[in-house]
C-alpha positions, 0 to 999 in steps of 0.5 A: 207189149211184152214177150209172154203176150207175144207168145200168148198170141202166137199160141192162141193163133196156132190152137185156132188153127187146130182143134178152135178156141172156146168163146172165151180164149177168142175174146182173149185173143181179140183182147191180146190183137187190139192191144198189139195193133194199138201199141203198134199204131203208136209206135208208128205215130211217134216215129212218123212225128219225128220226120221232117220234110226238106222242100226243093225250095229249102223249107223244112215242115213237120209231117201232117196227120191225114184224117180220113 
């Protein structure tokens, strides 16, 4: 996400606190929200795919993703 949708998101937040957003500047900041959580989630998975876990008997496994 870049720096400008950050910012978008941040004003937004600060305005709702204030004087409140109009229906559309809530879907905009929902919209901004989903995007943020979603790349950050992926992130997350990717670095998570990258960990390793060393057993105490010496055997190594990739982590797992749990489903819930």
């Amino acid at each position: 996400m870049d720096h400008a949708s950050i910012e978008r998101i941040n004003t937004l937040a600060r305005k709702s606190k204030t004087v409140g957003l109009t229906d559309e500047e809530k879907q905009e900041q929902a919209a901004l929200r989903r995007q943020y959580l979603d790349e950050f989630r992926a992130g997350m998975e990717a670095q998570l795919a990258g960990v390793v876990l060393e057993r105490p008997d010496g055997t190594k496994e990739h982590l797992k993703k749990r489903s819930t």
